[in-house]
Structures are given as C-alpha cells and as structure tokens.
Phi, psi and omega in degrees: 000143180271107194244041177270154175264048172187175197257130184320301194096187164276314181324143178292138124341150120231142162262160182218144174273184198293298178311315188314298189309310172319332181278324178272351161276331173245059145194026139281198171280132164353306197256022179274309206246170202201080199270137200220139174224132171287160195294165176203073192108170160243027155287322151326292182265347168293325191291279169348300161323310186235045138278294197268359153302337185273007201084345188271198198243077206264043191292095163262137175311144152240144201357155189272155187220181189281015164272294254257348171273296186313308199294322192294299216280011165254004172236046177238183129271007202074350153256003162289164175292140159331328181270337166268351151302286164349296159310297171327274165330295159327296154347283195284349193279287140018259206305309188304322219232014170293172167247278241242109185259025175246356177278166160325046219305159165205130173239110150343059162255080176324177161210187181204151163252169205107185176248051215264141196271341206286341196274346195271339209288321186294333182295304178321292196294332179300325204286319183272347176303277186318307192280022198205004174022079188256140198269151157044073168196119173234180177260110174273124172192102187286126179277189172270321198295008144226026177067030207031063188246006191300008163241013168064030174220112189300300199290297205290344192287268208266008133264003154282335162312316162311296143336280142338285169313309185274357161283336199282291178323325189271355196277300161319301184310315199286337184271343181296309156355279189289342167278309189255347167311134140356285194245104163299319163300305172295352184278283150026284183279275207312294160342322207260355175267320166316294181308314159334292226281019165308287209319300166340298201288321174325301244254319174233019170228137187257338175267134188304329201277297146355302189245017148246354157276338178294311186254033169267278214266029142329311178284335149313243178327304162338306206284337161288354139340084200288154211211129184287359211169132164293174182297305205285343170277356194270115180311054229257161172246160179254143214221110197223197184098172179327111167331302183298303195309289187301003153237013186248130195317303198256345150336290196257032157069035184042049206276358221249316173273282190327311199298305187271005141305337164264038176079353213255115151282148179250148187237131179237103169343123163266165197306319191330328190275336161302309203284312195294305180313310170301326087045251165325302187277044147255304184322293181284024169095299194311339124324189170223004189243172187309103218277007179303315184305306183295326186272351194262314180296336165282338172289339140310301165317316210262358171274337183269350190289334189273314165293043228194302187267016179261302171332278206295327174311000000 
C-alpha cells in the first residue's frame, strides 16, 4: 500500500545534509527555505520568533492531537518513545496539509549522543524522508556535542536563549493562572494577548535592554489579573522526566490543567537545565566539540544571571 501523502510525479526527492540546509535558510530568497518546528510548548513558538527576528521563514506547528498520534503511529512500530511519534506525525500531518508544496522544507529535529534513543530520531526521520519519497525536505539538527551552537552564529545562539527563558516564564505564568485566577477565561484572554506581544517582542527587538523594559511591562499587566491567592499560598508539583513529554500537552495527558482543577500549580523543569548541562560538558572537555561558542553563551547567562539578582535586590 502507498502511504506517501502526496502523488509523487516525476521529480527527484531531495536531502541535505545540515550545512545544505543552514545554506537555503540563510543565504536564499525570503520564501525559499521554511524551518518548521514541531510543537514543544511555547518553546516552539518562542524559538520560531527568533528565526524570524534573523529574517528566515519560521513556522511552529500547533500542538499535537489524536490525528498526529495516528499519523506517527501509522510509519512507525509503536514502540518507539513517544515523543518520536509525535515529531513523526507532526511532521507528515504538515506535509499532507501545507498550501505551498513548492517550498524548501527543513524540519527542527535537534539530536545527542549517549545513551538516549532521542540521538535515533533525525536518523529516523532522514530515513522515512527517502522511504516516503518527500521531495525538498531536509532535518535541521543541530547537536549536544557543541551544545547546539552548529550554526557558528553567537547572535542567533543568545537570542534562542532569550527565547527560552520567556517561554520557560509564560510557561509558569500560564499554570499559575489557570490554578488562581478569578475569572480562568478571562485570564486566559489576557495571556493569550500577552503571549503574542512576547512572541512580537521575540520577533523584532535584538537589544536586551529593549526587550526588558518591554517585558516588564508584559508583566505589569499579566500582573493585574486578578487571583483568588498569591503565589507563595499556592501548592505547586514539580512536573519533571523526559524533555518533550513534559511539556507537550496530549504527552502528559494535560496533566498540568488536572492539577490546577485540585488546586495545585505546576513547576514544569525547563529546557534550560539541559542547555546549562551541555553547556558545561563542552566547557569541561567531556564533549568534543568547541567551547568558544558554549562559553561565550554561558559567560551570557551568568552575565544575565547577575543581572537578574541585581534587578530583584
């Protein structure tokens, strides 16, 4: 049976290996190359953002649903971790359902060494990319063995950084809400006009100063809300385990919304303690790949870290 989602044609497939792609996202025409993420979040869509503060063409998926389990778990066995179903699924559900099937695709699947099955997945996806004969689709997947810094570019390096973090914050703000608002809807709404003018601020301010007076005062509002309970009376769990799974929605079963119907706010482990790990094992050797990149971005952090307890003091 033919389980490509589109009629083949005449046309050759093509793949790129990681430099091909990094060349058609930066150094093509605007509408040429199309970096696609699968959801994670709102990590997804903050990463997304500061693609396209640099100019590329930048798209997060949205969240995964019971098609996107069907689609992973039909080119799959099912017996893989979840999170490469997903990515799988997310993926072809894309492709059947882009409107412009003449563009470049390059799909965001980082990898690791080690002994984590997450280092199988690009292999994996490269592999149904050929055995499914998807034409102009490649894997962008930048590694741990240089702390993901493989694109030799510092500014895009420490605005994914940026990124993080304020996704890591709405992430938090959003379970506190939904556990302590007043109104959750009306809550809701105001978040979800906040989180754009994040996303906004992601997308077109490059100075740090710029982009903490902005989200100050994001936070100002966010902060008018009204709350049946401060923060600090509020129970919270820590919701920790396998980077994706905990933050992807129908993963963890929306276990992050059950929790604040009993009451209970979620601290959900941000990407972040990964990145500081990797981070490190570039620094200290136990990696192979070159610390200038990782260090000039951990010598960011512990400079925005300072500035940060300087702030709240």
């Amino acid at each position: 049976m033919d389980q490509r989602p589109w009629q083949p044609g005449q046309q050759k497939p093509t793949t790129w290996p990681l430099y091909s792609a990094v060349t058609v996202l930066f150094t093509g025409p605007p509408v040429y190359g199309h970096l696609v993420f699968t959801s994670v979040a709102d990590l997804s869509e903050a990463a997304a953002a500061c693609f396209r503060n640099l100019g590329i063409r930048a798209t997060a998926l949205p969240p995964a649903n019971d098609e996107v389990l069907k689609q992973g778990r039909g080119h799959t066995s099912c017996k893989e971790c979840l999170p490469l179903i997903i990515t799988t699924g997310s993926f072809l559900k894309y492709i059947r359902e882009r409107s412009n099937t003449n563009e470049k695709l390059i799909y965001f699947m980082p990898t690791a060494s080690g002994p984590c099955r997450y280092g199988q997945y690009s292999i994996f996806l490269n592999d149904l990319i050929k055995r499914l004969q998807i034409p102009d689709a490649a894997l962008l997947s930048l590694t741990s063995v240089d702390s993901y810094t493989g694109f030799g570019d510092q500014r895009l390096s420490l605005t994914l950084w940026n990124g993080a973090i304020v996704a890591s914050l709405f992430e938090e703000i959003y379970s506190t809400l939904i556990t302590n608002a007043v109104s959750p809807a009306e809550a809701m709404t105001a978040f979800g006009k906040a989180w754009q003018a994040a996303l906004n601020l992601l997308e077109t301010t490059s100075g740090l100063k710029d982009m903490t007076m902005a989200l100050e005062e994001i936070a100002n509002r966010l902060g008018a809300i009204a709350v049946k309970r401060d923060l600090a009376d509020t129970p919270v769990v820590l919701l920790a385990g396998e980077i994706f799974v905990r933050h992807d929605g129908i993963s963890r079963q929306y276990l992050v919304e059950e929790l604040a119907r009993r009451g209970f706010a979620s601290k959900v482990s941000t990407v972040l303690e990964w990145l500081y790990y990797t981070d490190w094992c570039v620094k200290e050797g136990v990696a192979k790949g070159k610390a200038n990149d990782a260090s000039s971005r951990a010598e960011f952090v512990s400079q925005q870290d300072r500035n940060a307890n300087e702030h709240a003091a």
